[in-house]
N, C-alpha and C positions, 0 to 999 in steps of 0.2 A: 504494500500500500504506500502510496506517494504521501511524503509529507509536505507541510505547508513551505519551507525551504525549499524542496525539490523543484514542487510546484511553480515556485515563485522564480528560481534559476531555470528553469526551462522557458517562460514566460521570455525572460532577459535575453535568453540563448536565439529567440525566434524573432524576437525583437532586433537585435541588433544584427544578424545575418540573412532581412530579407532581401533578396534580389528580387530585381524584376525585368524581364528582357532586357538580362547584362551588365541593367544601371544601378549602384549601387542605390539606394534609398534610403542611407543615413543622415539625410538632412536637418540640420536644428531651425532654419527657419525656411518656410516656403511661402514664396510672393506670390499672392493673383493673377491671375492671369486673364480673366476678361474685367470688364469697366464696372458693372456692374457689384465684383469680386473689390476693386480697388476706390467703391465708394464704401463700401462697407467696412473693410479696412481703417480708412480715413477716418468714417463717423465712431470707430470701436476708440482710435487714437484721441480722436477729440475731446470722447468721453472721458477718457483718463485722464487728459489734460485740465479737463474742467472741474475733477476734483482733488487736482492737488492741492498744496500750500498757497502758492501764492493767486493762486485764483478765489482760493477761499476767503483768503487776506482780501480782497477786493471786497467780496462781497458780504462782509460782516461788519453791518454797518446797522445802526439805529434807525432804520428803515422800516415801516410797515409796509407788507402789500397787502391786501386786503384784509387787514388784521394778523397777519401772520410774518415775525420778521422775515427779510430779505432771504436771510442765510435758510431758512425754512423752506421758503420758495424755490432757493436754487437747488437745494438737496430734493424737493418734488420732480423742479425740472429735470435732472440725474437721471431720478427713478425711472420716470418716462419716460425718457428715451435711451434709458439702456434697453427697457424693455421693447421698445420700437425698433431697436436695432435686432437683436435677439429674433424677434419676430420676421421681421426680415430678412436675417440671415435662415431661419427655418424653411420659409417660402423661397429662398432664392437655391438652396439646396437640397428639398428635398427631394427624395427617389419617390419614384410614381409606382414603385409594386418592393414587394420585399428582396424579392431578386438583386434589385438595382443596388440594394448597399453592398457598401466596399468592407467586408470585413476581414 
């Protein structure tokens, strides 16, 4: 019986020696490749950008918006549109039968 180590090093062993017609496939980052692929991309970057430090430094201010500080409102804006992206990225790649996925 395979234990949870075995397990776990064979996982690593198939992981790190797939080929695939020849090409090696150990790549650490992979770039998009149509437009669609490098909007998404951009909007996933933006996001991050928009909740670092010095962005948040902007916008933590003594500011209401609709009764709700500023800083409040931009962590909603965040939510939403991470979640918009997300969604997007779902619809922009999903497979149309079970077949289709890459596993």
């Amino acid at each position: 019986m395979a234990t949870r180590r075995d397990t776990a090093m064979t996982a690593v062993v198939v992981l790190t020696s797939f080929h695939h017609d020849g090409y090696d496939m150990r790549r650490i980052f992979v770039l998009p490749t149509s437009w669609a692929g490098w909007g998404l991309f951009i909007a996933f970057v933006a996001l991050v950008l928009a909740g670092i430090w010095p962005v948040i430094g902007w916008v933590n201010r003594a500011t209401l918006v609709m009764g709700l500080p500023l800083l409040v409102v931009w962590s909603y804006v965040i939510m939403f549109a991470c979640v918009a992206v997300m969604l997007a990225r779902i619809s922009h790649s999903a497979p149309t039968t079970f077949a289709d996925q890459a596993w």
